[in-house]
DSSP file (Angstrom, degrees, kcal/mol; ACC not computed):
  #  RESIDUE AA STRUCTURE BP1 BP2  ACC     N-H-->O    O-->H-N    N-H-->O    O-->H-N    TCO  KAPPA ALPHA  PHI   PSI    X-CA   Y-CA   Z-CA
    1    1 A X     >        0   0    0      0, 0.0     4,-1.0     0, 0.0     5,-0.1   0.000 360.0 360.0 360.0 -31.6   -7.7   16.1   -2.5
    2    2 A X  H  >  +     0   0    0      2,-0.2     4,-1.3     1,-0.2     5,-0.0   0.816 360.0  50.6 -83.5 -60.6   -8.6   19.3   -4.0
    3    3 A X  H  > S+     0   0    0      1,-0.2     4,-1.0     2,-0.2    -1,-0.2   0.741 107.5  50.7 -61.0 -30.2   -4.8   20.1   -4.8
    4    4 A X  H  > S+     0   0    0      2,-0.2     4,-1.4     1,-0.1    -2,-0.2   0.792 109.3  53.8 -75.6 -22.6   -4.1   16.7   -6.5
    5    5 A X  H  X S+     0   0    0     -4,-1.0     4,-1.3     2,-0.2    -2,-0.2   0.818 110.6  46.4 -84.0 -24.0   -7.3   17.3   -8.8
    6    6 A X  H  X S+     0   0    0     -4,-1.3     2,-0.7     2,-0.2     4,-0.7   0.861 113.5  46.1 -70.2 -96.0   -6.1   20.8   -9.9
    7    7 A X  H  X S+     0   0    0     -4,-1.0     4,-1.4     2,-0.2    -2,-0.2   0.525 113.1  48.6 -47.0 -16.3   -2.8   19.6  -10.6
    8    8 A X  H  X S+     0   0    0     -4,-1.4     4,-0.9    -2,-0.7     3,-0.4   0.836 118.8  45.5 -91.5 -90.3   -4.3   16.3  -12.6
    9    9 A X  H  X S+     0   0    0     -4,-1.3     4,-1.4     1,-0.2     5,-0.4   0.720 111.5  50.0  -3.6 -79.1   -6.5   19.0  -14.4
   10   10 A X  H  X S+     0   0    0     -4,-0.7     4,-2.0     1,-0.2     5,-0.4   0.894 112.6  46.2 -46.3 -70.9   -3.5   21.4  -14.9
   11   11 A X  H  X S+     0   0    0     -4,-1.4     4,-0.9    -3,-0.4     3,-0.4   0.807 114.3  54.3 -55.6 -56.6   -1.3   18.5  -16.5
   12   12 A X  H >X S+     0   0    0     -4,-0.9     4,-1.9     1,-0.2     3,-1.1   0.863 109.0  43.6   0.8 -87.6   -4.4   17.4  -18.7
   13   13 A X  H 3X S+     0   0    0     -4,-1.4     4,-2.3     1,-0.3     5,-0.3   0.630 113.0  42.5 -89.5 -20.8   -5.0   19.9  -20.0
   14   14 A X  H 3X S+     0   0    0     -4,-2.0     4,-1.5    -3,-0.4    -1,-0.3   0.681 114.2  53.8 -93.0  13.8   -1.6   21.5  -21.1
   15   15 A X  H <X S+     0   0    0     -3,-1.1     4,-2.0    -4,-0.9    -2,-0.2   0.813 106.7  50.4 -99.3 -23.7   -0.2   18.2  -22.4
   16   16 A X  H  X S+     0   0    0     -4,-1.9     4,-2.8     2,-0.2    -3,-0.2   0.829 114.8  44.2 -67.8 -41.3   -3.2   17.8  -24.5
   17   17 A X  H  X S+     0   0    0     -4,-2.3     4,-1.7    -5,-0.2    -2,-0.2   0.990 115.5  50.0 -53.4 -68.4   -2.6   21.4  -25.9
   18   18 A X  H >X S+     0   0    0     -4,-1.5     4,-1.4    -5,-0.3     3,-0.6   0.743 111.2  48.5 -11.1 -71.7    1.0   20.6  -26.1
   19   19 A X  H 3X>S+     0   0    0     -4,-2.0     4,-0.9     1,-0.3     5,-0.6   0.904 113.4  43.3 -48.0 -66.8    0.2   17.6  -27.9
   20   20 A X  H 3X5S+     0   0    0     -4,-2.8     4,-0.8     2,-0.3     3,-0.3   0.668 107.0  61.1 -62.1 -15.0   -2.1   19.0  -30.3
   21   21 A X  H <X5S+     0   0    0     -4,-1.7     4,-2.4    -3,-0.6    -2,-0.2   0.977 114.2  36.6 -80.8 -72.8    0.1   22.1  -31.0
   22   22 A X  H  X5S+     0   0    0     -4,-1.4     4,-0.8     1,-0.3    -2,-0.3   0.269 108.5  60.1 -86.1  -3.3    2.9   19.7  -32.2
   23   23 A X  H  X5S+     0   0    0     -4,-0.9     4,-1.2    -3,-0.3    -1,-0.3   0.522 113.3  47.6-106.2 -62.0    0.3   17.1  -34.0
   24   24 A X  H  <<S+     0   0    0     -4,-0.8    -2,-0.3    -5,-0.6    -3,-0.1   0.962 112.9  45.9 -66.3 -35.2   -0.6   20.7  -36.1
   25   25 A X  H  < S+     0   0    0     -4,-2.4    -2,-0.2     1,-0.1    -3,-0.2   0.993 112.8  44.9 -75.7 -64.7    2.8   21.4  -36.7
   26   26 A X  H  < S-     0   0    0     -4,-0.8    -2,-0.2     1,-0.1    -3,-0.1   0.786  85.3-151.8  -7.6 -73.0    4.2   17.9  -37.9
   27   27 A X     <  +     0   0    0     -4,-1.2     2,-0.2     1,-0.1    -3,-0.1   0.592  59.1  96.2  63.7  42.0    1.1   17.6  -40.1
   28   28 A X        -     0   0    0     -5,-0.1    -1,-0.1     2,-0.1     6,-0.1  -0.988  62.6-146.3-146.5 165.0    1.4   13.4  -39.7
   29   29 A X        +     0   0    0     -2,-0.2     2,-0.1    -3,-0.1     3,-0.1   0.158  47.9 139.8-109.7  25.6    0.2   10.4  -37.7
   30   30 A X    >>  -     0   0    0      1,-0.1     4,-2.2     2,-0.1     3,-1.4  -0.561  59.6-126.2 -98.0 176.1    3.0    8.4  -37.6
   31   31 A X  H 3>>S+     0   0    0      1,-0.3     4,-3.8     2,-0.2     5,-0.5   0.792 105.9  55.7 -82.2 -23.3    4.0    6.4  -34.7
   32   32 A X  H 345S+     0   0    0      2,-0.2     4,-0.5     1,-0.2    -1,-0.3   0.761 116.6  36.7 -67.0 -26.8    7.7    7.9  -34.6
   33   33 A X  H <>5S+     0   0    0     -3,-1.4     4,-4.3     2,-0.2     5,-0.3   0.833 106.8  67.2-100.7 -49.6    6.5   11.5  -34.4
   34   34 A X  H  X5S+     0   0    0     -4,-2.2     4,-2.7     1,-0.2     5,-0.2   0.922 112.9  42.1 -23.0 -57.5    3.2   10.5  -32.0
   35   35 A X  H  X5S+     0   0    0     -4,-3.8     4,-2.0     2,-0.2     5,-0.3   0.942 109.8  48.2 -69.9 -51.8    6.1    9.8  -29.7
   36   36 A X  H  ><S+     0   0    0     -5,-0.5     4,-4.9    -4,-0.5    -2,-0.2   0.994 111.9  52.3 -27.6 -66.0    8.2   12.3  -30.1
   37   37 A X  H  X S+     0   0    0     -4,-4.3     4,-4.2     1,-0.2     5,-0.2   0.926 106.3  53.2 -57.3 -55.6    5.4   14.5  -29.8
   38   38 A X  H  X S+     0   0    0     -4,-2.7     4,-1.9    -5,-0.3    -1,-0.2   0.794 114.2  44.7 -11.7 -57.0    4.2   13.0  -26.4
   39   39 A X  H  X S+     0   0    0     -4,-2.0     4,-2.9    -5,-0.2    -2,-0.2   0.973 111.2  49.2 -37.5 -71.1    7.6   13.5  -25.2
   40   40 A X  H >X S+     0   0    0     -4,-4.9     4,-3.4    -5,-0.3     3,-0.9   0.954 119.3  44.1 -53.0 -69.5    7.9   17.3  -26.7
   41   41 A X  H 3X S+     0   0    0     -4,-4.2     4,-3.8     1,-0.3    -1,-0.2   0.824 109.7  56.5 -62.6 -34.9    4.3   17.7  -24.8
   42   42 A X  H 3X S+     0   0    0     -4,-1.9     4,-1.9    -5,-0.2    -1,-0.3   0.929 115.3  35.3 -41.6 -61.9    5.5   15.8  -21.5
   43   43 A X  H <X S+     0   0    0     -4,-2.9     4,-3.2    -3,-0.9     5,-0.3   0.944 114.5  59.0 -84.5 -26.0    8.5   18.1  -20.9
   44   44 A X  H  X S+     0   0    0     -4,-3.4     4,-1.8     1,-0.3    -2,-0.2   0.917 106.4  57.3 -58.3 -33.5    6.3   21.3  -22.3
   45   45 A X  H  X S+     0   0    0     -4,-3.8     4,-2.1    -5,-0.3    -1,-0.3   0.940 106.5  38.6 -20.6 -89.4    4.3   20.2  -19.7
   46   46 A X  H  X S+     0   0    0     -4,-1.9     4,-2.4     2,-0.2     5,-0.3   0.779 106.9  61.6 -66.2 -35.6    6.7   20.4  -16.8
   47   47 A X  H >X S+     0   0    0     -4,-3.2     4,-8.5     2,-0.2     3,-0.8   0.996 109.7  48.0 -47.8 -65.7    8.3   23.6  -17.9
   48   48 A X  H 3X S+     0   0    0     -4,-1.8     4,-2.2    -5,-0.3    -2,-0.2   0.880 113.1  50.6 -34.6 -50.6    4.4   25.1  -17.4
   49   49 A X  H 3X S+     0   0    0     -4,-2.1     4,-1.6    -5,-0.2    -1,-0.3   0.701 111.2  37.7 -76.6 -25.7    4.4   23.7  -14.7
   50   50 A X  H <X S+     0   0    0     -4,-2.4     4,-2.2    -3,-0.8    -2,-0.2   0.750 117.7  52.7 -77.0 -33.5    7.8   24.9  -12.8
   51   51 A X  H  X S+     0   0    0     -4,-8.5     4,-0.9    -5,-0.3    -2,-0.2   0.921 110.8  49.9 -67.0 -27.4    7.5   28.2  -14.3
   52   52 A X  H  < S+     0   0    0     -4,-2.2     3,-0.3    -5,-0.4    -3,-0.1   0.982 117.2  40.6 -24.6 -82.9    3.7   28.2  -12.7
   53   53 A X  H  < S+     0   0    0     -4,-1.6    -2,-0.1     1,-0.3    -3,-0.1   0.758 134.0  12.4 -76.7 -37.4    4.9   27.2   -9.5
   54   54 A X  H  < S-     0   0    0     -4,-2.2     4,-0.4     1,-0.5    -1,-0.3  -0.083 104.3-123.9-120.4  49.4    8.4   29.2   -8.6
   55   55 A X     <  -     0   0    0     -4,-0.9    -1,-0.5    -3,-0.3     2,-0.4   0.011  55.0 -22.3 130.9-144.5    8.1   31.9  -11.6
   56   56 A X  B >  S-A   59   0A   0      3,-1.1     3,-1.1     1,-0.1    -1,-0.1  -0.863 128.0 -28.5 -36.1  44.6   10.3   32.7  -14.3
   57   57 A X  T 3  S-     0   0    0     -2,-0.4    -2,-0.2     1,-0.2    -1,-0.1   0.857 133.5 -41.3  65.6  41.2   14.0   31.7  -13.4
   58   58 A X  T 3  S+     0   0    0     -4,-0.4     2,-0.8     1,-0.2    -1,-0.2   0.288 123.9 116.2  99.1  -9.1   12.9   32.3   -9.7
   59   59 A X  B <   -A   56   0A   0     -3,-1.1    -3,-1.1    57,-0.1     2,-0.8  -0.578  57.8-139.5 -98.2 143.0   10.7   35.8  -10.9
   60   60 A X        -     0   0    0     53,-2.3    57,-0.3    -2,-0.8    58,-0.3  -0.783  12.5-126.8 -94.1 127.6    7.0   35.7  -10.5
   61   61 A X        -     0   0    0     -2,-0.8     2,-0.9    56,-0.2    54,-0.1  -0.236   5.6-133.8 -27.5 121.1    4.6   37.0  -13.0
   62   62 A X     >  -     0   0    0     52,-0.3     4,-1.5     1,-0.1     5,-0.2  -0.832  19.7-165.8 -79.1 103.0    1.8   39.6  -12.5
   63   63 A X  T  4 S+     0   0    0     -2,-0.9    -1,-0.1     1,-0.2     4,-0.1   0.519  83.9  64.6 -85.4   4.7   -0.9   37.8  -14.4
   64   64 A X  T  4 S+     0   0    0      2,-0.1     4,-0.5     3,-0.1    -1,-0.2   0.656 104.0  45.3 -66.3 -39.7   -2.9   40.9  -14.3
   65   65 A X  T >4 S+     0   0    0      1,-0.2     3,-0.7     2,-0.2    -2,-0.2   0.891 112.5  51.6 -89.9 -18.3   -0.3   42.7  -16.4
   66   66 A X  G >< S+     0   0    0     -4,-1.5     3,-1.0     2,-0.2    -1,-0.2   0.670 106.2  51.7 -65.6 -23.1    0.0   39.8  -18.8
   67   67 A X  G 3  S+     0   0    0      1,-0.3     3,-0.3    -5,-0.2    -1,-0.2   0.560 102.4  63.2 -94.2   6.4   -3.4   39.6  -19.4
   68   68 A X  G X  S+     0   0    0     -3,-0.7     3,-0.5    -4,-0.5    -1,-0.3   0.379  84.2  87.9 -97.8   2.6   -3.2   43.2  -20.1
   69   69 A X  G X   +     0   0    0     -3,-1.0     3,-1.7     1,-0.2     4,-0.2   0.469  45.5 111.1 -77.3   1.5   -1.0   42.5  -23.0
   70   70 A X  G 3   +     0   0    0      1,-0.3    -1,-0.2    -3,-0.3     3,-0.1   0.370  61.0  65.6 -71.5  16.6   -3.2   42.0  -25.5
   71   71 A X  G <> S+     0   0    0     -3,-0.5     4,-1.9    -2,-0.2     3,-0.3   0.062  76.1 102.7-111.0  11.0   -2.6   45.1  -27.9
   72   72 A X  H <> S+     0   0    0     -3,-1.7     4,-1.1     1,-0.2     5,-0.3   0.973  74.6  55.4 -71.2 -53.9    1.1   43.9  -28.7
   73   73 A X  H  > S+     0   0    0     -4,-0.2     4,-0.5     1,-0.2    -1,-0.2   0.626 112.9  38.3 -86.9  22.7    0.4   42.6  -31.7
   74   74 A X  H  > S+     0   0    0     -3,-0.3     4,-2.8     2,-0.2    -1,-0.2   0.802 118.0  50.2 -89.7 -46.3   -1.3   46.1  -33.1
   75   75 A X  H  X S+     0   0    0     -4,-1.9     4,-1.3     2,-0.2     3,-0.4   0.990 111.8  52.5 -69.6 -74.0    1.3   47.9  -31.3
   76   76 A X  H  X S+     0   0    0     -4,-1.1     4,-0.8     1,-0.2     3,-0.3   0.732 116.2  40.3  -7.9 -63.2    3.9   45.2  -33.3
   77   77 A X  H  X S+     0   0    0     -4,-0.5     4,-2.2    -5,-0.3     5,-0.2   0.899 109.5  49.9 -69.8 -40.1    2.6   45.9  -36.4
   78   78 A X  H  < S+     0   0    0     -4,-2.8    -2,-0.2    -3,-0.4    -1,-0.2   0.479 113.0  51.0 -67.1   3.6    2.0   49.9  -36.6
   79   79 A X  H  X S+     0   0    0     -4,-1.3     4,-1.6    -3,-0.3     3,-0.2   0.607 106.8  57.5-108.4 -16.1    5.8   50.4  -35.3
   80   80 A X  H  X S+     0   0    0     -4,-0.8     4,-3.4     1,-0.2    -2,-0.2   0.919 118.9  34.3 -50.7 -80.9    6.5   47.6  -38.7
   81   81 A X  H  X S+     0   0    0     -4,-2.2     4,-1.1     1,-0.2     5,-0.2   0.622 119.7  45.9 -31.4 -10.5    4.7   50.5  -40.7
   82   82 A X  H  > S+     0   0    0     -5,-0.2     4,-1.6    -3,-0.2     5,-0.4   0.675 120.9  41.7-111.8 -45.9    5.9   53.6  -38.9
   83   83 A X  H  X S+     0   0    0     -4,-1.6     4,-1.9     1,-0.2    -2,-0.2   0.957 115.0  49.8 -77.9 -15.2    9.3   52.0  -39.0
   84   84 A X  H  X S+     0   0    0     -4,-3.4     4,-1.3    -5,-0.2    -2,-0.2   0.946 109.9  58.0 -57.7 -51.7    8.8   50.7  -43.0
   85   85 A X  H  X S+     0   0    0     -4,-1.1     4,-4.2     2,-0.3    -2,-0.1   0.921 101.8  46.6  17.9 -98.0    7.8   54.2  -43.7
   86   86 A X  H >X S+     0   0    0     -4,-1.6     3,-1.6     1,-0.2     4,-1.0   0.922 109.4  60.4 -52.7 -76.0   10.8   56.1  -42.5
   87   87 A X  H 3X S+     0   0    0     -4,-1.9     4,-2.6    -5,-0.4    -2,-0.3   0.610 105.1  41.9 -15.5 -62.1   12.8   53.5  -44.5
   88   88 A X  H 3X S+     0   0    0     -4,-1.3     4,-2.9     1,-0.2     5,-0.3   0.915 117.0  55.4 -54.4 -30.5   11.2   54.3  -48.0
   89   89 A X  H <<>S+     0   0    0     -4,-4.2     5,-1.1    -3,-1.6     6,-0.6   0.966 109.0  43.8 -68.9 -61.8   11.7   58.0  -46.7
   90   90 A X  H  <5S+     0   0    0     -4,-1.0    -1,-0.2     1,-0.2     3,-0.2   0.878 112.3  57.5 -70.9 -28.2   15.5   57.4  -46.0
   91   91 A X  H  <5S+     0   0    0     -4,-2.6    -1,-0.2    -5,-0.2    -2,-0.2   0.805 110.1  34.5  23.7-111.9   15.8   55.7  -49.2
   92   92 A X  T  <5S-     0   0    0     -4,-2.9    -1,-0.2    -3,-0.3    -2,-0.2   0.173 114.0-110.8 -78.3  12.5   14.7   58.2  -51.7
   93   93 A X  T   5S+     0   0    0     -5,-0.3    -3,-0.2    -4,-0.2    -4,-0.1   0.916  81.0 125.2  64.9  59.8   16.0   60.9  -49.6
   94   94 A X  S   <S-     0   0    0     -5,-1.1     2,-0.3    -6,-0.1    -4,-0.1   0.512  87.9  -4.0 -81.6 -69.3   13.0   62.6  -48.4
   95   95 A X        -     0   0    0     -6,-0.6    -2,-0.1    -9,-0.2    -5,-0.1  -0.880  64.4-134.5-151.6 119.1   14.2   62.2  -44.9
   96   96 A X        -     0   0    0     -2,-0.3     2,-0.8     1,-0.2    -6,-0.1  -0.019  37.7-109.4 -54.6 157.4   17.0   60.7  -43.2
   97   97 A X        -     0   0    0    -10,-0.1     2,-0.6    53,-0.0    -1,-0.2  -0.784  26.5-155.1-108.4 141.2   16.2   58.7  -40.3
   98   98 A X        -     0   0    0     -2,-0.8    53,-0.4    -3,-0.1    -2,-0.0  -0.615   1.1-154.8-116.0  90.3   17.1   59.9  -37.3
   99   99 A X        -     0   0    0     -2,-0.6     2,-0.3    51,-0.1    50,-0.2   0.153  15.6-170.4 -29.8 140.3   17.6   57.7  -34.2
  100  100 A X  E     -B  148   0B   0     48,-5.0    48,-2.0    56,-0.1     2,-0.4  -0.911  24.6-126.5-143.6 179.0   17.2   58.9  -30.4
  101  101 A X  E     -B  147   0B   0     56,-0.5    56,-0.8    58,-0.3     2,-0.4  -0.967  36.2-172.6-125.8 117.8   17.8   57.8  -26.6
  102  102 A X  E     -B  146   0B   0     44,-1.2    44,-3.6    -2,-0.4     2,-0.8  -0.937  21.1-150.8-131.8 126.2   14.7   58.2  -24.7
  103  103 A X  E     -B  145   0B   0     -2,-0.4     2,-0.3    42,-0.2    42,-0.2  -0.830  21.7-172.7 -97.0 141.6   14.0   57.8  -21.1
  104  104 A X  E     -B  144   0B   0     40,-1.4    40,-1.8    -2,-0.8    -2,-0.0  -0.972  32.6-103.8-127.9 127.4   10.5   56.6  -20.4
  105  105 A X  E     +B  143   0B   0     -2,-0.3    38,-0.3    38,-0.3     2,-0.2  -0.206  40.4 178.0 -34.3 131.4    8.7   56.3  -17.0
  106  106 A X        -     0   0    0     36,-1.9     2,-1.0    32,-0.1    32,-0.1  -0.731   8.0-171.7-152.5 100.7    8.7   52.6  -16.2
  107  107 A X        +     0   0    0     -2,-0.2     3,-0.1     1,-0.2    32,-0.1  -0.672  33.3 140.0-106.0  81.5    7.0   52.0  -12.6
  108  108 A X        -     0   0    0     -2,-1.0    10,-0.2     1,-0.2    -1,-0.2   0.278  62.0-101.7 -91.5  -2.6    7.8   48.6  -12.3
  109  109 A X        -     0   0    0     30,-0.1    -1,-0.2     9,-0.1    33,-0.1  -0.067  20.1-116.5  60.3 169.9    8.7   48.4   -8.5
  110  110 A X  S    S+     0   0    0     -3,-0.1     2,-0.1    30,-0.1    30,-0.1   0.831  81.3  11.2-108.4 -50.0   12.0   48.3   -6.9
  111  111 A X  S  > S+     0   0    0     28,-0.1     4,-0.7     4,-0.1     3,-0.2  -0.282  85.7  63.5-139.3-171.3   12.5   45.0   -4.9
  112  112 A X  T  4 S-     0   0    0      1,-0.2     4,-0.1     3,-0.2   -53,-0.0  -0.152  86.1 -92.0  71.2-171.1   10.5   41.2   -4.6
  113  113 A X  T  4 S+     0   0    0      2,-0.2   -53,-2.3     3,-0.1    -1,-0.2   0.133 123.0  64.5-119.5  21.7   10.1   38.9   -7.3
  114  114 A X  T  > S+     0   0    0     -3,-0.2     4,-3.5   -55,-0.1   -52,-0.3   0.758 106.6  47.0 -43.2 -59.6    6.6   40.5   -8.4
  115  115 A X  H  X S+     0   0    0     -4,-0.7     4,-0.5     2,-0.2    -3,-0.2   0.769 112.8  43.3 -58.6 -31.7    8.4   43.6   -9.2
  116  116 A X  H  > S+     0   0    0      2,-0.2     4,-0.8     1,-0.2    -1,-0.2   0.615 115.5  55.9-111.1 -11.8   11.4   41.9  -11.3
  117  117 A X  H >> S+     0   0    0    -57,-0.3     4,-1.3     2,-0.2     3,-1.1   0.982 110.9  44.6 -54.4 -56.5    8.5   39.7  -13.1
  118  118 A X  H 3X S+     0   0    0     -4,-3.5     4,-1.5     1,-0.3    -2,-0.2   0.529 114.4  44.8 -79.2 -16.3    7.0   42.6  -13.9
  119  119 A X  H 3X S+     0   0    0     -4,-0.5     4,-1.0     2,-0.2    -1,-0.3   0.385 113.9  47.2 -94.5 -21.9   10.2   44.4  -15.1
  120  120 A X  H << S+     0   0    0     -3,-1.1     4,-0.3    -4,-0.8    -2,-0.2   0.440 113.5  55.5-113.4 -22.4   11.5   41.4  -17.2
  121  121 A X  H >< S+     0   0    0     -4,-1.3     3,-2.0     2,-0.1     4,-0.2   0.870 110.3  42.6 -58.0 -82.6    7.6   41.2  -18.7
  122  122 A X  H >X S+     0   0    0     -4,-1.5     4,-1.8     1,-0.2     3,-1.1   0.892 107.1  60.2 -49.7 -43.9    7.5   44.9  -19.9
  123  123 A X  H 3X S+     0   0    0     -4,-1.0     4,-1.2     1,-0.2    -1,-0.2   0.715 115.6  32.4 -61.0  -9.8   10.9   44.7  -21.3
  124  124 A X  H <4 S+     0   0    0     -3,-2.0    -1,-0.2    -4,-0.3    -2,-0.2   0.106 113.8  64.5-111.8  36.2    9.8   41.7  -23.9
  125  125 A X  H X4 S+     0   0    0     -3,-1.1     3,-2.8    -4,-0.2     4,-0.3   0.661 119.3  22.1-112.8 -88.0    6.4   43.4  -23.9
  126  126 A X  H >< S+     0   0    0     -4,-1.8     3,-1.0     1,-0.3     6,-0.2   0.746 110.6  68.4 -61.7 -22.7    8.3   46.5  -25.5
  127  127 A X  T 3< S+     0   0    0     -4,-1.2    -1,-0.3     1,-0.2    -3,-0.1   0.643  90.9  69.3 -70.9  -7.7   11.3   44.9  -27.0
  128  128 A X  T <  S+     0   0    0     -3,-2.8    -1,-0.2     2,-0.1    -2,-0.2   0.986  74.6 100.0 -58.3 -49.0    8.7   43.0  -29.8
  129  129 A X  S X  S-     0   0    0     -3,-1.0     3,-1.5    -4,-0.3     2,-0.5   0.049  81.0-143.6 -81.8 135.8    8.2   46.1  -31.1
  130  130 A X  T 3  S+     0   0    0    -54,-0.3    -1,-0.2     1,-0.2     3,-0.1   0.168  99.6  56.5 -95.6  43.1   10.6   46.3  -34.4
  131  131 A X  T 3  S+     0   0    0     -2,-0.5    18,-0.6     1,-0.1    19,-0.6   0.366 100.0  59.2-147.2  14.6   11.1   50.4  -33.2
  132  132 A X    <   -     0   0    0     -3,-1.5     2,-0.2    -6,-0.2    16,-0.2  -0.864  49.4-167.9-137.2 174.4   12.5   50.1  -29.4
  133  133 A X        -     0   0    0     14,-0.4    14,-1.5    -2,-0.3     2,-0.3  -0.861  18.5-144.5-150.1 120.0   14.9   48.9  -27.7
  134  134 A X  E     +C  146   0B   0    -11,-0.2    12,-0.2    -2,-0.2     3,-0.1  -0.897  28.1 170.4-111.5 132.1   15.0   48.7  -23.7
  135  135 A X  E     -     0   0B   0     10,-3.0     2,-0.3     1,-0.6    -1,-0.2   0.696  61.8 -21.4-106.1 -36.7   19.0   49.4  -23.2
  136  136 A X  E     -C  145   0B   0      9,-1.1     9,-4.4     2,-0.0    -1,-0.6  -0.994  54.3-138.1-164.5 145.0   18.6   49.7  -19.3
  137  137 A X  E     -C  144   0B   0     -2,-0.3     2,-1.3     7,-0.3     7,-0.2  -0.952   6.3-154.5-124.8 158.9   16.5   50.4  -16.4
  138  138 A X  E >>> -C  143   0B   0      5,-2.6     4,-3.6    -2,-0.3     5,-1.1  -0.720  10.5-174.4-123.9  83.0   16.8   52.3  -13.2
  139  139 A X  T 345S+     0   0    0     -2,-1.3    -1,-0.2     1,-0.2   -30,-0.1   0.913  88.5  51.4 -39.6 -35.3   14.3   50.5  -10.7
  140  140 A X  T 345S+     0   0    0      1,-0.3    -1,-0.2    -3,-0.1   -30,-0.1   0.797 115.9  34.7 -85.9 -26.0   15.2   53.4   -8.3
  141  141 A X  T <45S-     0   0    0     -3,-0.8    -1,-0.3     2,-0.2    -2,-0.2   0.642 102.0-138.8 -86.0 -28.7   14.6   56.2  -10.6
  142  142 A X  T  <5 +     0   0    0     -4,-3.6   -36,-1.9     1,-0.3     2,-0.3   0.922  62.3 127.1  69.3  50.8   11.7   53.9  -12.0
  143  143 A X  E   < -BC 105 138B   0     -5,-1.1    -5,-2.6   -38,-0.3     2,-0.4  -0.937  50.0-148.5-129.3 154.6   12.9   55.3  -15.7
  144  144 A X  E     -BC 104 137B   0    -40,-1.8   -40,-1.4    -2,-0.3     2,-0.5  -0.938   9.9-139.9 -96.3 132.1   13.8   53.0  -18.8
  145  145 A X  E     +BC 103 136B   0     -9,-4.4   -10,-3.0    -2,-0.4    -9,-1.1  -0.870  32.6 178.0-100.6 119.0   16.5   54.2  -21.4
  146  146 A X  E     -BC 102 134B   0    -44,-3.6   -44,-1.2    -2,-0.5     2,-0.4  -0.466  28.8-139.9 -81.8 178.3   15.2   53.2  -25.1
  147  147 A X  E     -B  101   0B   0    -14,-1.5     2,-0.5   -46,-0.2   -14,-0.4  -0.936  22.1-162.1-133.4 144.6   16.5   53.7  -28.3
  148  148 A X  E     -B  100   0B   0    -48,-2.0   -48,-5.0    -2,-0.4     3,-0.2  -0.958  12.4-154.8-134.9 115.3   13.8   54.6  -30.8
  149  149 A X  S    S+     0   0    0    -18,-0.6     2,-0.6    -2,-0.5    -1,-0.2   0.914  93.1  26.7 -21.7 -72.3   14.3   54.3  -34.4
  150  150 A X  S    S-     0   0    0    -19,-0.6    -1,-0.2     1,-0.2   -51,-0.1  -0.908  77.1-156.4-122.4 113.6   12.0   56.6  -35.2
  151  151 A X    >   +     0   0    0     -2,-0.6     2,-0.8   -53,-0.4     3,-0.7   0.770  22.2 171.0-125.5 -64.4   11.4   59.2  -32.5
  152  152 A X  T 3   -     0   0    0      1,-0.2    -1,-0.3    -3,-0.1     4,-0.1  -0.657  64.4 -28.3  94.3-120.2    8.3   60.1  -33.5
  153  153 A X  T 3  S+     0   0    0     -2,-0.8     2,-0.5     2,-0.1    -1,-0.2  -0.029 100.4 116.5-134.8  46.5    6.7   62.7  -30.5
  154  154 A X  S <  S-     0   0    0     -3,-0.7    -3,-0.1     1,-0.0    -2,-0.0  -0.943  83.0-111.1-103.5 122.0    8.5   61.4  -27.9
  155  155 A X        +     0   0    0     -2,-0.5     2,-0.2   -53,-0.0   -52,-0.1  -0.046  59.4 170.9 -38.6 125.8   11.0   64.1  -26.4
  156  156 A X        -     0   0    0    -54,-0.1     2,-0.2    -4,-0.1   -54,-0.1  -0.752  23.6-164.4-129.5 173.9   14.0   62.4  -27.6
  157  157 A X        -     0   0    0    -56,-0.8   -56,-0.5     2,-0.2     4,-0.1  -0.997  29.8-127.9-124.7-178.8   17.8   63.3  -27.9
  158  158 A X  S    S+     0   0    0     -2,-0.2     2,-0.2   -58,-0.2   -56,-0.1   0.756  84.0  68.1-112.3  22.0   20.1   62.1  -29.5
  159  159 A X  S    S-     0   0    0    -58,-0.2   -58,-0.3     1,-0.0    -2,-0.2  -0.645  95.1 -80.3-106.4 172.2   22.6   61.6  -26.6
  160  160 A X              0   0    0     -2,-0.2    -2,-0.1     1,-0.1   -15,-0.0  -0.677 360.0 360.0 -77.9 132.7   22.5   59.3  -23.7
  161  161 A X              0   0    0     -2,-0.2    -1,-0.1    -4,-0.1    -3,-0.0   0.710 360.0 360.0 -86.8 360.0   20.3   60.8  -21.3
């Protein structure tokens, strides 16, 4: 009983978000979009709810480390600046910009579907950022290779390491 009232709760409540998300985007009450929108929320809905229940195209989420995400969009905007920056700078010719290849510690675990949540999470954690790039990772080495725009005072080169 306990489990059907969560799951009638869970379905509530994201089909009414759903709903209202797409009622705010539309910005009309007519009956053609009402349904639509229904629809839209109906399968938005079931997606939540299969990714919930067997993850992420079968990987499961650490919902500790997502709920640690919340500094993306600061980090998202100062690498806009940092990387706007260096632009006027290469520009006028003050200073070319100089791309690197950086490997960065990324302790993600090796094996389960925690670990490849958690590894497919950090890489669109950093990949927002409009000044990295995650090219590859080496679970075993537990290292990442970026490529940085702007290097900044991270030991960089400018070869593959």
């Amino acid at each position: 009983m306990r489990g059907a009232l969560r799951l009638v709760a869970f379905t509530a409540l994201w089909w009414i978000a759903l709903f209202g998300f797409w009622l705010v985007l539309v910005g009309t009450n007519a009956g053609l979009e009402l349904l639509a929108g229904a629809c839209a929320a109906a399968l938005g809905t079931s997606l939540a709810y299969a990714l919930g229940r067997h993850g992420l195209l079968g990987f499961r989420l650490d919902v500790a480390l997502l709920s640690r995400s919340w500094f993306i969009p600061l980090w998202v905007v100062r690498d806009f600046a940092v990387v706007s920056w260096a632009l006027a700078l290469h520009l006028t010719r003050v200073r070319p910009v100089r791309s690197a290849w950086v490997a960065v510690p990324f302790a993600a675990g090796r094996r389960g579907e925690l670990a490849a949540g958690r590894r497919a999470l950090l890489v669109v954690e950093t990949n927002l950022s409009p000044n990295t790039i995650v090219v590859d990772i080496d679970p075993e080495r537990e290292v990442a290779l970026e490529h940085v725009l702007v290097s900044g005072r991270r030991r960089a080169s400018e070869s593959l390491p």
